[in-house]
MIDOSE-1310 file (N, C-alpha, C; in nm, 2 decimals, decimal comma, always signed):
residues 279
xxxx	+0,09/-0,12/+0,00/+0,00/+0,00/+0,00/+0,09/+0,12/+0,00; +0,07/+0,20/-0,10/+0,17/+0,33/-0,09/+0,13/+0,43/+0,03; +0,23/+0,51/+0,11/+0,23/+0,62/+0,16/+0,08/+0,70/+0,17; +0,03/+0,74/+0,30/-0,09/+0,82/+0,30/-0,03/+0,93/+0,27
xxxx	-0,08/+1,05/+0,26/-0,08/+1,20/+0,27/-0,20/+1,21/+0,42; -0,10/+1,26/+0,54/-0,18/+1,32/+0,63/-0,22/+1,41/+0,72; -0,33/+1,47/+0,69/-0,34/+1,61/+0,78/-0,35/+1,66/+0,89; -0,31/+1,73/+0,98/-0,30/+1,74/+1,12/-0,38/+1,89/+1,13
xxxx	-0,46/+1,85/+1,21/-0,57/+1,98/+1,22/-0,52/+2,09/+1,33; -0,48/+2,17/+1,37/-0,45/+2,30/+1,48/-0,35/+2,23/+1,58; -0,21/+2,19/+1,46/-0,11/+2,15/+1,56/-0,07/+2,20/+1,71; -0,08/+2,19/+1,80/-0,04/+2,23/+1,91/+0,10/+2,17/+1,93
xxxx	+0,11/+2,15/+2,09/+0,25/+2,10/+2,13/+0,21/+1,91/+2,11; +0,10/+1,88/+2,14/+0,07/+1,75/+2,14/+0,10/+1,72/+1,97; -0,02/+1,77/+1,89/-0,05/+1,73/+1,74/+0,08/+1,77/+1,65; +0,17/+1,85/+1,70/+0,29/+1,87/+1,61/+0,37/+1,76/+1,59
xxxx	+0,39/+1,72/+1,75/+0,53/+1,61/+1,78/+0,47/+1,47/+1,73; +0,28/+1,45/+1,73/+0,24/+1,32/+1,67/+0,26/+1,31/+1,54; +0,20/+1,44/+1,49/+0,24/+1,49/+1,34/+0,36/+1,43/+1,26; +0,46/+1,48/+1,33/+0,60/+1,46/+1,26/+0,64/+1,30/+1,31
xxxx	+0,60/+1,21/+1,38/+0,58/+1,10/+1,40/+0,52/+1,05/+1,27; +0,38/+1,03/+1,21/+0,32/+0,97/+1,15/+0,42/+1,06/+1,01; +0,48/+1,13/+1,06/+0,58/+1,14/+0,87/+0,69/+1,03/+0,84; +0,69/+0,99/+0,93/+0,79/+0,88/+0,94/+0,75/+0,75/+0,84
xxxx	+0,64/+0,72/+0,84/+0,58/+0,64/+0,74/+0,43/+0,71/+0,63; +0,47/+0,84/+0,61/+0,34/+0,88/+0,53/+0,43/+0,98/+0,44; +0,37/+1,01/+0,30/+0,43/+1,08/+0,22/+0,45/+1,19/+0,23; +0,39/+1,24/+0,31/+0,35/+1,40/+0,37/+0,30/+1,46/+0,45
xxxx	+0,30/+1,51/+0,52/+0,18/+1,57/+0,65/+0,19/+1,74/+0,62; +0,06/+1,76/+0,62/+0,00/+1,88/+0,62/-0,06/+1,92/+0,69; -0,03/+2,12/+0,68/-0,12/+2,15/+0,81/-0,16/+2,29/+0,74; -0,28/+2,36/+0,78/-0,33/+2,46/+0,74/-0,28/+2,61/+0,86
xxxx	-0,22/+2,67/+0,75/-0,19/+2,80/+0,86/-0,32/+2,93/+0,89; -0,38/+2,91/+0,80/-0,52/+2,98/+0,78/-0,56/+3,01/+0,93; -0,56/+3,12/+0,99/-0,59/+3,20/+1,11/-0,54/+3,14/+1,24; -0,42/+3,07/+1,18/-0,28/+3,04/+1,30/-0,23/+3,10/+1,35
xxxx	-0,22/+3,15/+1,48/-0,09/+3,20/+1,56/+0,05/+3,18/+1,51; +0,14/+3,27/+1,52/+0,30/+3,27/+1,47/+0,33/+3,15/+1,55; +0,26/+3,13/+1,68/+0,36/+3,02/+1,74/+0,34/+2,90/+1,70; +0,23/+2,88/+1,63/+0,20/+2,73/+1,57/+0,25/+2,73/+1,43
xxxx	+0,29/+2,87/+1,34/+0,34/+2,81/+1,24/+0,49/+2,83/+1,23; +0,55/+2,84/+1,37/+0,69/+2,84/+1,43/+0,69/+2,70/+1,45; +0,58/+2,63/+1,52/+0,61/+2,50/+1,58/+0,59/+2,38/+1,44; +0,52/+2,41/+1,36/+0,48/+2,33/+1,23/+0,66/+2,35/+1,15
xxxx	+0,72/+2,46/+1,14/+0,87/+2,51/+1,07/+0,88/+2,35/+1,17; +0,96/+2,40/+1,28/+0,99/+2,26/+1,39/+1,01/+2,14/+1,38; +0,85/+2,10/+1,34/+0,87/+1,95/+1,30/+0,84/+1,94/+1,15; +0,86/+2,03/+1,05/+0,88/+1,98/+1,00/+0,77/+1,95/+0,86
xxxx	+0,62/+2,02/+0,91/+0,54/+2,02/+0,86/+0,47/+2,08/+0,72; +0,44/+2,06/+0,62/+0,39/+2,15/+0,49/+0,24/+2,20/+0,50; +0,30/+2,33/+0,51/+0,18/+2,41/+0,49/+0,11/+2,45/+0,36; -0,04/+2,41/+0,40/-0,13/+2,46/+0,29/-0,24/+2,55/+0,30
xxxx	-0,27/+2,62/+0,23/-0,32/+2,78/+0,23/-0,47/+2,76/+0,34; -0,57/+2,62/+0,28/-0,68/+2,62/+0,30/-0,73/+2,53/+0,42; -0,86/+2,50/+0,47/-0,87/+2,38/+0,51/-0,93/+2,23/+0,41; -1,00/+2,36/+0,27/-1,02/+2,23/+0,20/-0,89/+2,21/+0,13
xxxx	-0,81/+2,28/+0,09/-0,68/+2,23/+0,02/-0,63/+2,11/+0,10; -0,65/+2,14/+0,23/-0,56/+2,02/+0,31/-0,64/+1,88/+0,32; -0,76/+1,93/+0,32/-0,89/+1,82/+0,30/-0,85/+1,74/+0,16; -0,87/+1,82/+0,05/-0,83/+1,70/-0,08/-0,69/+1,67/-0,08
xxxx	-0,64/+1,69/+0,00/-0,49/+1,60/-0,03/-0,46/+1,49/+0,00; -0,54/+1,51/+0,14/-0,52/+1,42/+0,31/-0,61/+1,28/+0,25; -0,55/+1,16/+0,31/-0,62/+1,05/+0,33/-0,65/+1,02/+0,44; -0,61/+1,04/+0,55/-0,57/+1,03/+0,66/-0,56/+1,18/+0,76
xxxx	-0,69/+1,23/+0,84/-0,67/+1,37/+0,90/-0,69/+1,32/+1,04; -0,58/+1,36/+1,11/-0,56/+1,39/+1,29/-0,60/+1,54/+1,35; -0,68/+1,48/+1,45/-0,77/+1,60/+1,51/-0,69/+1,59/+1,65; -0,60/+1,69/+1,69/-0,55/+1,72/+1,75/-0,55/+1,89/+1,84
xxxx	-0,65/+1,92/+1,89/-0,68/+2,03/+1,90/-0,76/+2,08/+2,10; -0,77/+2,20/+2,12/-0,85/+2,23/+2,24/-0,98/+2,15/+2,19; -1,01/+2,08/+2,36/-1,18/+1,99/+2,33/-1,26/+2,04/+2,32; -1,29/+2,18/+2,35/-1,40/+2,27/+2,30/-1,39/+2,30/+2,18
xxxx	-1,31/+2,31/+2,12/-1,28/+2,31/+1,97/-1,34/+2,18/+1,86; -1,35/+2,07/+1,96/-1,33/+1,97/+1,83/-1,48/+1,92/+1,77; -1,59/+1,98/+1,82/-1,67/+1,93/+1,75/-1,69/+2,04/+1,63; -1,66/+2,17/+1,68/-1,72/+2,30/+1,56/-1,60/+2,23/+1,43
xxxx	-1,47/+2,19/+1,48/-1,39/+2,17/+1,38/-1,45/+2,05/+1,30; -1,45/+1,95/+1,34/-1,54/+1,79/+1,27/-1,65/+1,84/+1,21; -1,72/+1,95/+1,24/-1,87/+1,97/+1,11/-1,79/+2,10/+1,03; -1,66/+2,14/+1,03/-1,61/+2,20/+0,91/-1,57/+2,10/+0,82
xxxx	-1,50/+1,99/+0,87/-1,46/+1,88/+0,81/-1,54/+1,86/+0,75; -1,67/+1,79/+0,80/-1,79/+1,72/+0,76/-1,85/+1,80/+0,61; -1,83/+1,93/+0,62/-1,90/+2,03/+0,54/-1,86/+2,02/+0,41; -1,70/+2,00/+0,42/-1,63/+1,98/+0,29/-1,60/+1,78/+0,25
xxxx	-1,71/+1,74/+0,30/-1,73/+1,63/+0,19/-1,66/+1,49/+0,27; -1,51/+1,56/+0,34/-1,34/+1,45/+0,32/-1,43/+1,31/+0,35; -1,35/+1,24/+0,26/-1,45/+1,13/+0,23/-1,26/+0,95/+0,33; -1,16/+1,05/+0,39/-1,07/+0,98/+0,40/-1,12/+0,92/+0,56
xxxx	-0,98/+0,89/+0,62/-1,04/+0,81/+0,77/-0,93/+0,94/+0,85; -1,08/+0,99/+0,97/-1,04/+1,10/+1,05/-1,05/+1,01/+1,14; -0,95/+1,09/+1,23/-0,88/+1,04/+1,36/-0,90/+1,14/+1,46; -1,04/+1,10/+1,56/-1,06/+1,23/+1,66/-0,99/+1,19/+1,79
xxxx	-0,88/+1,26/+1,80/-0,79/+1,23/+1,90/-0,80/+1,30/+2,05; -0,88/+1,40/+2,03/-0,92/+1,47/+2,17/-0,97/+1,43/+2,29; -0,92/+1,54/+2,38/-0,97/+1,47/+2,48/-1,13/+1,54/+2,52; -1,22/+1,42/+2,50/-1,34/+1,44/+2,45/-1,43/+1,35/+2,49
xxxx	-1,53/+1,36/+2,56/-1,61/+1,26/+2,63/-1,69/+1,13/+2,52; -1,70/+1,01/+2,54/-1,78/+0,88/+2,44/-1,86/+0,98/+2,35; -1,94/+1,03/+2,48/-2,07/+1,09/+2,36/-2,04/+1,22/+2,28; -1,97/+1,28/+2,30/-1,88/+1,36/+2,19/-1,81/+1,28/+2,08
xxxx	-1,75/+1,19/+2,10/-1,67/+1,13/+2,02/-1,77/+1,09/+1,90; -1,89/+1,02/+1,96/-2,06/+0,94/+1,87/-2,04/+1,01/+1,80; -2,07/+1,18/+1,87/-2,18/+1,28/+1,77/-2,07/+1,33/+1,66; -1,96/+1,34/+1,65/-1,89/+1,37/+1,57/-1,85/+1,26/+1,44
xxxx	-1,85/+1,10/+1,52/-1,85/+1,01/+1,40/-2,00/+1,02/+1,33; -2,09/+1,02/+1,38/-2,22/+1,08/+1,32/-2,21/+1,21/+1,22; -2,14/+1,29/+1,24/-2,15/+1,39/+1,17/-2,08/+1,38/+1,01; -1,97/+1,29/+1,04/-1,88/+1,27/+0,93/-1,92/+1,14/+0,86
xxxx	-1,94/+1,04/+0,90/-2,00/+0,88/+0,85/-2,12/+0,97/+0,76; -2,16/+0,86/+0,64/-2,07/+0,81/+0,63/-1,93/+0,83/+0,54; -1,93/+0,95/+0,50/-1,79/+0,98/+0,40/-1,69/+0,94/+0,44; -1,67/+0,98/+0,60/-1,52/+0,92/+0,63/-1,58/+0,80/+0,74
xxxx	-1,41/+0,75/+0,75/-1,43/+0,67/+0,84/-1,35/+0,71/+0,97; -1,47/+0,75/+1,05/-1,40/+0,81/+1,15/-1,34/+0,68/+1,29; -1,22/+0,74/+1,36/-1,14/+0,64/+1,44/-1,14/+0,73/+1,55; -1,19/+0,66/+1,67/-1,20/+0,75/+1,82/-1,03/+0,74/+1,85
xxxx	-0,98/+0,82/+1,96/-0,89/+0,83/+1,97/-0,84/+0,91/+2,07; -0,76/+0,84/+2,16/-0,73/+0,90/+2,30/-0,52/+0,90/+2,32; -0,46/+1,03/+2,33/-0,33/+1,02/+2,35/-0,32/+1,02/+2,50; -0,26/+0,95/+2,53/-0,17/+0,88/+2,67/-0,03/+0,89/+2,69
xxxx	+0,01/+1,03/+2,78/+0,16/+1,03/+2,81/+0,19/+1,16/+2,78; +0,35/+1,21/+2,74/+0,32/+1,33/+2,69/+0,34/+1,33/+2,54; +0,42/+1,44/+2,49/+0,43/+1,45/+2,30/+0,56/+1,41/+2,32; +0,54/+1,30/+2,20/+0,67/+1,22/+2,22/+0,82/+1,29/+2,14
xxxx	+0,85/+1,37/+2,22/+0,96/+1,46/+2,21/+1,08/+1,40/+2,29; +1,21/+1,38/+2,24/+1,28/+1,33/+2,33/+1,31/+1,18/+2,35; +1,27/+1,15/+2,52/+1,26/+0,98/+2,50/+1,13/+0,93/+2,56; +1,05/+1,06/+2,49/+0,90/+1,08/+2,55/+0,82/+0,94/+2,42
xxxx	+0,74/+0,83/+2,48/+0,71/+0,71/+2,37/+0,53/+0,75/+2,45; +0,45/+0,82/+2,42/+0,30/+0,82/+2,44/+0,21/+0,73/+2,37; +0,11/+0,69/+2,43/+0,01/+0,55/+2,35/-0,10/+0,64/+2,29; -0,12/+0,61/+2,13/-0,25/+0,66/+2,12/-0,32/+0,52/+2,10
xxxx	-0,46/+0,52/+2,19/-0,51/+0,41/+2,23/-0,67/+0,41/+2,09; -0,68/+0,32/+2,01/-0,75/+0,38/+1,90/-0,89/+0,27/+1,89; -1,03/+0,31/+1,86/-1,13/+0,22/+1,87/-1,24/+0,25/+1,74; -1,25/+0,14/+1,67/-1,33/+0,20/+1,55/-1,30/+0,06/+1,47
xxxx	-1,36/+0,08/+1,33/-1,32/+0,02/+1,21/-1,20/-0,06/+1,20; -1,20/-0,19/+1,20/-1,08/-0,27/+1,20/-0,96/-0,23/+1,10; -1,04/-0,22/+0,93/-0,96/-0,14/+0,86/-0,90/-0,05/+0,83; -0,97/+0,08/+0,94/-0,92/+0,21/+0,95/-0,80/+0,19/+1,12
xxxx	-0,81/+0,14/+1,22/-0,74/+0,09/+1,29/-0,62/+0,06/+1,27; -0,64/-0,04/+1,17/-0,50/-0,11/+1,08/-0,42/+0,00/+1,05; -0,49/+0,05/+0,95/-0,42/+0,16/+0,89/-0,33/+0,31/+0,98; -0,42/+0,32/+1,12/-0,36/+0,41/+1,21/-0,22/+0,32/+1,27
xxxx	-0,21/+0,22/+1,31/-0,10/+0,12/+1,36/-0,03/+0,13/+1,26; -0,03/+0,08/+1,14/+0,04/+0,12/+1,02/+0,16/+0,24/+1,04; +0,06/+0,37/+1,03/+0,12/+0,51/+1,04/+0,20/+0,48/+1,10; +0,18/+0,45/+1,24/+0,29/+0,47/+1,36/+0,36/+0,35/+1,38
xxxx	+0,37/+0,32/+1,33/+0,46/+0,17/+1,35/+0,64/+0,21/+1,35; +0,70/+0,14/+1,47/+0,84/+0,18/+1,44/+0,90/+0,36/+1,45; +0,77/+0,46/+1,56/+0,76/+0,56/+1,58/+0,78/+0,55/+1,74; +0,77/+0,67/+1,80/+0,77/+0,71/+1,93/+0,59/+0,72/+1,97
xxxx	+0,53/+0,68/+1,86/+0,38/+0,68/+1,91/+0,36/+0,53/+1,91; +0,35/+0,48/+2,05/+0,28/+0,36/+2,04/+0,15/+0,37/+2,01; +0,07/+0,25/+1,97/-0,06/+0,26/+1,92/-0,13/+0,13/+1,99; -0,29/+0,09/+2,08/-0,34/+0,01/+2,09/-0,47/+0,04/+2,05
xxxx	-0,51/-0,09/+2,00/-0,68/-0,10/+1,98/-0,72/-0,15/+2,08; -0,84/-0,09/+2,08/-0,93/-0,15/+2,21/-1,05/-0,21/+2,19; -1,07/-0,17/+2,05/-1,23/-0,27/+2,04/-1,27/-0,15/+1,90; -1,38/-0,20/+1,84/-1,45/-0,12/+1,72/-1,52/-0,06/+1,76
xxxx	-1,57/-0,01/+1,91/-1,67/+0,11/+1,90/-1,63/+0,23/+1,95; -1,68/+0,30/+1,89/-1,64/+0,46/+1,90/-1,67/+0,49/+2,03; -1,57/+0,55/+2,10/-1,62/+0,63/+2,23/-1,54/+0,59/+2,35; -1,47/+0,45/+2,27/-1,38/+0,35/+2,44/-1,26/+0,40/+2,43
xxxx	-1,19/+0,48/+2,34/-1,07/+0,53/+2,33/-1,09/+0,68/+2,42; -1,17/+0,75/+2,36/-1,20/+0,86/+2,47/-1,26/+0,82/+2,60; -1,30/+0,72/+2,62/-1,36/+0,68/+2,77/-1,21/+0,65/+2,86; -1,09/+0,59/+2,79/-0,97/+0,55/+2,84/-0,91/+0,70/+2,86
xxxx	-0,92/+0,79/+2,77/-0,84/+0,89/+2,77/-0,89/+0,91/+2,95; -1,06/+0,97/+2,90/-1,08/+1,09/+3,04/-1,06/+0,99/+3,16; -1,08/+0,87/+3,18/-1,09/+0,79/+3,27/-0,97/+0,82/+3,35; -0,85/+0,83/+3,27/-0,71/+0,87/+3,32/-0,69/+1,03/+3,36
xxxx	-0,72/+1,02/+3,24/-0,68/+1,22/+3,27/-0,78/+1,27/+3,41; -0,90/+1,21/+3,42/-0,95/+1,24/+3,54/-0,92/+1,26/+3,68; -0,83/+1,09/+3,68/-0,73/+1,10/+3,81/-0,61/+1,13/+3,77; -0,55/+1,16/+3,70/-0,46/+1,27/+3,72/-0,41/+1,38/+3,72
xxxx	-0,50/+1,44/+3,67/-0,52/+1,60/+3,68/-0,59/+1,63/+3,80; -0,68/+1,56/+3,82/-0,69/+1,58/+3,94/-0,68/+1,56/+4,05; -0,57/+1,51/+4,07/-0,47/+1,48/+4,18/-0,39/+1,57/+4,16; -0,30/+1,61/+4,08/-0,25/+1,78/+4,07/-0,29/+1,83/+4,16
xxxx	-0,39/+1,87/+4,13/-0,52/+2,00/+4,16/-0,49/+1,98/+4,30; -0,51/+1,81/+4,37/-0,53/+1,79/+4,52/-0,40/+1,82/+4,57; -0,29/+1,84/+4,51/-0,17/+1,81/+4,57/-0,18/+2,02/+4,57; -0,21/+2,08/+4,47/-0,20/+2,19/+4,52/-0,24/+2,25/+4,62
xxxx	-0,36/+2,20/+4,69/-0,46/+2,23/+4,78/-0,39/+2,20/+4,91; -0,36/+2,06/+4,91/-0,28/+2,05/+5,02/-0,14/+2,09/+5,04; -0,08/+2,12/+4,96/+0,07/+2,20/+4,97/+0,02/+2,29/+5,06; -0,09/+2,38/+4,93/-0,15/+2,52/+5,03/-0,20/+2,54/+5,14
xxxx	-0,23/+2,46/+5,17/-0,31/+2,46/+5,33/-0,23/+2,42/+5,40; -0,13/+2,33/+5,35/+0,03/+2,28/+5,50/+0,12/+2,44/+5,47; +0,14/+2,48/+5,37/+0,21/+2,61/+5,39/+0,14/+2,73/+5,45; +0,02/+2,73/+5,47/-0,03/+2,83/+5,56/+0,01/+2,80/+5,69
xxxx	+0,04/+2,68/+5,76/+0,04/+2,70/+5,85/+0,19/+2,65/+5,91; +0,26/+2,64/+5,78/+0,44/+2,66/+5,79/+0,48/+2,51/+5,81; +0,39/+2,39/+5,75/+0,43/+2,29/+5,78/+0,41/+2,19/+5,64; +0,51/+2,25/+5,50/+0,43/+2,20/+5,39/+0,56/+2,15/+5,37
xxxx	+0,71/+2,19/+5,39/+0,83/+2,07/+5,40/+0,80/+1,95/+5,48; +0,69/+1,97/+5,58/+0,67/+1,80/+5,65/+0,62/+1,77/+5,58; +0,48/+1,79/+5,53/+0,36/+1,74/+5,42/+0,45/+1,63/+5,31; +0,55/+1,70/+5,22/+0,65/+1,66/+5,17/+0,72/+1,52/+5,19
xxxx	+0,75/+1,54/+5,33/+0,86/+1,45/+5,37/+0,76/+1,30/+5,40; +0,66/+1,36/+5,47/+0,54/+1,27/+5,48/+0,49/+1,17/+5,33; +0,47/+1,26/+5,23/+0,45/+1,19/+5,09/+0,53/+1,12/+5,07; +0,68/+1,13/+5,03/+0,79/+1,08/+4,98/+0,82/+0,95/+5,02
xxxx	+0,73/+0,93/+5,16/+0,74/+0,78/+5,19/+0,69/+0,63/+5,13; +0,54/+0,73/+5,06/+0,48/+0,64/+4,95/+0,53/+0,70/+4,81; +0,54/+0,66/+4,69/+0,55/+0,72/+4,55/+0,48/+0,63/+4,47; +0,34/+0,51/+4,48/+0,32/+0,45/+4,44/+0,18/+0,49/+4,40
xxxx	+0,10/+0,49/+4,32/-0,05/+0,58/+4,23/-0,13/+0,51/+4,31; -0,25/+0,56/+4,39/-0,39/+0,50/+4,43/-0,44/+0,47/+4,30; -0,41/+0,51/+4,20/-0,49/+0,42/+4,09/-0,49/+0,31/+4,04; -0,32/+0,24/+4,10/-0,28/+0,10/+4,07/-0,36/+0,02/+4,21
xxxx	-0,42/+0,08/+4,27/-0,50/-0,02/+4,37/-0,68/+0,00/+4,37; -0,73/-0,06/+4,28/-0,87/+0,00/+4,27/-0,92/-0,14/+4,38; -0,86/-0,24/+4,46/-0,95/-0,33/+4,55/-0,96/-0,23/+4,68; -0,89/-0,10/+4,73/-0,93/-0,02/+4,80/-1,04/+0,05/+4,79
xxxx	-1,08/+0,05/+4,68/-1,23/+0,12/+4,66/-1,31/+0,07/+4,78; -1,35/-0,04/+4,74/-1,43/-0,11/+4,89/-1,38/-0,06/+5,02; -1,30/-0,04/+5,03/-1,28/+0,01/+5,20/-1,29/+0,19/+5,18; -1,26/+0,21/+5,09/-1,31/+0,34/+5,07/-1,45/+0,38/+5,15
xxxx	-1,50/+0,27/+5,07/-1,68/+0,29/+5,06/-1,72/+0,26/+5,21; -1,62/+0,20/+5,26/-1,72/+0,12/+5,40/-1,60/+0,27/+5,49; -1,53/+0,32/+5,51/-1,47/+0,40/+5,57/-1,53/+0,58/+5,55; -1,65/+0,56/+5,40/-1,68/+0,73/+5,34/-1,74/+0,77/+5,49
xxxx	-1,82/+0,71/+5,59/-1,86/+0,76/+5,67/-1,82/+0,90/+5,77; -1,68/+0,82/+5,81/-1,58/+0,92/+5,84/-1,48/+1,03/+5,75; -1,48/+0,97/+5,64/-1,36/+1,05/+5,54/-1,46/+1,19/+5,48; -1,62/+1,12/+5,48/-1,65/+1,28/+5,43/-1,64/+1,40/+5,53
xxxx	-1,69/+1,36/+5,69/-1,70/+1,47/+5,74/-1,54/+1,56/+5,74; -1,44/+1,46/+5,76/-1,26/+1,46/+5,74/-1,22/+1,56/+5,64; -1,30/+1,54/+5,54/-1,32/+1,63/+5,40/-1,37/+1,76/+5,38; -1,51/+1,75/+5,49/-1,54/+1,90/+5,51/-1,48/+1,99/+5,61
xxxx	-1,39/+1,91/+5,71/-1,32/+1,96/+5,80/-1,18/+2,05/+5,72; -1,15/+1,96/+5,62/-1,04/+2,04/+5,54/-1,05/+2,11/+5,47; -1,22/+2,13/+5,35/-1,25/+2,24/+5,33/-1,28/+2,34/+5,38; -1,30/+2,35/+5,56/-1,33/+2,43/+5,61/-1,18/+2,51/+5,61
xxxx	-1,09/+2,40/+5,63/-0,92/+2,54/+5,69/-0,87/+2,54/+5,54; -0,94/+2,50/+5,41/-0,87/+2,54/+5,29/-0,96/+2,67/+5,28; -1,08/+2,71/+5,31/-1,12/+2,88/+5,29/-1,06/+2,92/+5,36; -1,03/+2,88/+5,50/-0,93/+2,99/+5,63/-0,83/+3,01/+5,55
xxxx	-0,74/+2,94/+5,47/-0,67/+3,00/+5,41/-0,66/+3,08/+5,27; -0,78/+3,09/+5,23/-0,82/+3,15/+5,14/-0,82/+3,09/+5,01; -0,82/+2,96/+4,99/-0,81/+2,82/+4,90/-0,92/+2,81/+4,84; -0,97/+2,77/+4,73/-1,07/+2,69/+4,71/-1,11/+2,60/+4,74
xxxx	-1,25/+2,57/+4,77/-1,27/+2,45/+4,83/-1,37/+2,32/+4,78; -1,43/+2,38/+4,68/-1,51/+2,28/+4,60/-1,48/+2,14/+4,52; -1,33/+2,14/+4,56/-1,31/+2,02/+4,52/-1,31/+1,89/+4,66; -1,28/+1,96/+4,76/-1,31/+1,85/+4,85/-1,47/+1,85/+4,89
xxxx	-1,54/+1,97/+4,87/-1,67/+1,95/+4,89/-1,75/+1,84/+4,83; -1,73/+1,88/+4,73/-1,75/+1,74/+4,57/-1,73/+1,61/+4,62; -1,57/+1,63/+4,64/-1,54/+1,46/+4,72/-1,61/+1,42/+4,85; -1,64/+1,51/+4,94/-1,73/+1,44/+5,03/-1,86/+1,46/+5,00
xxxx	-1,91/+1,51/+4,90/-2,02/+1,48/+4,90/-2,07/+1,36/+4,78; -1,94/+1,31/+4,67/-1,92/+1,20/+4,64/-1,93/+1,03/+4,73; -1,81/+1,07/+4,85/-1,86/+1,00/+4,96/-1,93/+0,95/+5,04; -2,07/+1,05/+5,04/-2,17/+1,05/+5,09/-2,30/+0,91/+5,06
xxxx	-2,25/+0,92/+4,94/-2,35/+0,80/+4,86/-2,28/+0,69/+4,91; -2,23/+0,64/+4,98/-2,14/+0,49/+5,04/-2,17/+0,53/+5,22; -2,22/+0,64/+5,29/-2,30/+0,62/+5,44/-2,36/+0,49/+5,48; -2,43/+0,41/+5,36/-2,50/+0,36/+5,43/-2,42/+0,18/+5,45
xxxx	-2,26/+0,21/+5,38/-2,21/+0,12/+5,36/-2,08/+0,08/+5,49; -2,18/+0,20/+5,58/-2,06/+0,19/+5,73/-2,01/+0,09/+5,79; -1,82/+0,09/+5,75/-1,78/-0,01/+5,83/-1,82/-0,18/+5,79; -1,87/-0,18/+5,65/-1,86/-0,32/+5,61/-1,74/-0,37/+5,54
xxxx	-1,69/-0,45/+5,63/-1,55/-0,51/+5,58/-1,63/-0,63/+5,48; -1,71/-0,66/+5,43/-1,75/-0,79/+5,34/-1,82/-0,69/+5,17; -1,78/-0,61/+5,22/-1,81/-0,50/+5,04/-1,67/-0,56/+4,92; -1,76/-0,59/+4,82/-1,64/-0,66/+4,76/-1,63/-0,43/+4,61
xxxx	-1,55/-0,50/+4,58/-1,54/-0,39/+4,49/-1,63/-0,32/+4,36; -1,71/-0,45/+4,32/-1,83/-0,44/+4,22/-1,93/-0,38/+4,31; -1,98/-0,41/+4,45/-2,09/-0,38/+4,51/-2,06/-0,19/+4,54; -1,93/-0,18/+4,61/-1,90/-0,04/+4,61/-1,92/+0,05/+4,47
xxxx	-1,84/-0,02/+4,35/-1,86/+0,09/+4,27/-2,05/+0,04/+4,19; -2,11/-0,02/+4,22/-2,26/-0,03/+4,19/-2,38/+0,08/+4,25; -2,30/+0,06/+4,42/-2,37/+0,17/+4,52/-2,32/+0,31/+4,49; -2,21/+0,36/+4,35/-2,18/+0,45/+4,37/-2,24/+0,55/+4,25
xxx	-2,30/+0,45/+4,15/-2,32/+0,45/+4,04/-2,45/+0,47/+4,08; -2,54/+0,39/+4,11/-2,68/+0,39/+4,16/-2,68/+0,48/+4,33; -2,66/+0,55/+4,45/-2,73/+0,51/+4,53/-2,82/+0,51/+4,58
């Protein structure tokens, strides 16, 4: 099969460095500078990328277009797509919830064949190797593994329906961005009270992810009794300090829904996250 020609939609720092990846095995990659910032058509110079005047110029060239863009951006972009016809296999790579992902293969099916698509890690810059995890059409799948093969973009399939590649993305990005977030809250509130080098010294003892242990969920659930009010007690000294506090509010009031699961050591992990889903 010869070389695709493929288009990379509002290269950023992510879509540049995937970009110039998938040139590695494609004839070409294109990107439209058409009401671009200097810094994106600084970063496209960079890796390396050919610029074309339009979005349909880049549309009839492309066999293969990567949607790499802000996720508020990516549906108004997929019905410009949609509008000019591109009849190749788009690759919505954002980070974008299942039912975003649907409405946008809806929008373009059937001309293209659209591939859900979630990047994992950072832009593989360096000895940076990120997974884009991909779900859709077996033959359009193929052909994304293809691209990247023998690149710094790993690639996994997860199945042919649209939406489980972006369910993987936010699923992750959820707990870890937002653990960030938590780590800034609590810095802030141990440095208000001049004790955030202990806080520190205190962490450093574990370095291992609560998300590599999802059988603690269950004791989670049977313990939320006590951890929510624990939770409102900290959003109380994160306003004393002038912090925001709605994210532990959220979480104890997340934990709230598992009250009535006080102190059961026989909750297996399905029953917790069922009561948490339902309660």
């Amino acid at each position: 099969m010869e070389q695709p020609t493929v288009g990379i939609l509002h290269p950023g720092s992510m879509g540049a460095a995937v970009a110039a990846c998938a040139a590695t095995n494609a004839a070409a990659v294109v990107w439209c500078a058409a009401g671009r910032s200097s810094a994106s058509v600084a970063r496209a110079a960079q890796f390396g990328l050919t610029t074309v005047a339009t979005l349909s110029e880049l549309l009839e060239e492309s066999d293969i277009v990567l949607s790499l863009c802000p996720p508020a951006a990516a549906e108004d972009l997929a019905r410009d797509v949609a509008g000019h016809g591109f009849a190749g296999v788009y690759v919505e790579a954002n980070a974008i919830s299942p039912e975003r992902a649907q409405r946008i293969a809806a929008l373009l099916e059937p001309d293209a064949t659209v591939v859900d698509g979630g990047v994992v890690g950072s832009p593989p810059v360096g000895s940076k190797t990120p997974t884009l995890y991909l779900s859709g059409a077996v033959s359009a799948t193929e052909r994304i593994e293809t691209l990247f093969g023998g690149t710094a973009v790993r690639t996994a399939v997860l199945g042919t329906e649209i939406g489980k590649a972006s369910a993987l993305k936010l699923a992750y990005a959820s707990f870890q961005k937002t653990s960030r977030v938590l780590v800034a809250l609590a810095v802030g509130m141990a440095r208000e009270h001049r004790v955030d080098q202990e806080l520190i010294e205190v962490a450093s003892r574990r370095t291992d992810s609560y998300l590599s242990e999802p059988q603690y969920i269950a004791k989670t659930a049977a313990r939320a009794w006590r951890w929510g009010p624990e939770l409102e007690e900290a959003a109380d000294a994160l306003a004393a300090a002038g912090l925001p506090t709605e994210m532990l509010r959220a979480a104890a009031a997340t934990l709230a829904r598992w009250n009535d699961a006080k102190d059961d050591g026989k909750l297996t992990l399905t029953d917790a996250l069922d009561r948490l889903a339902q309660p």
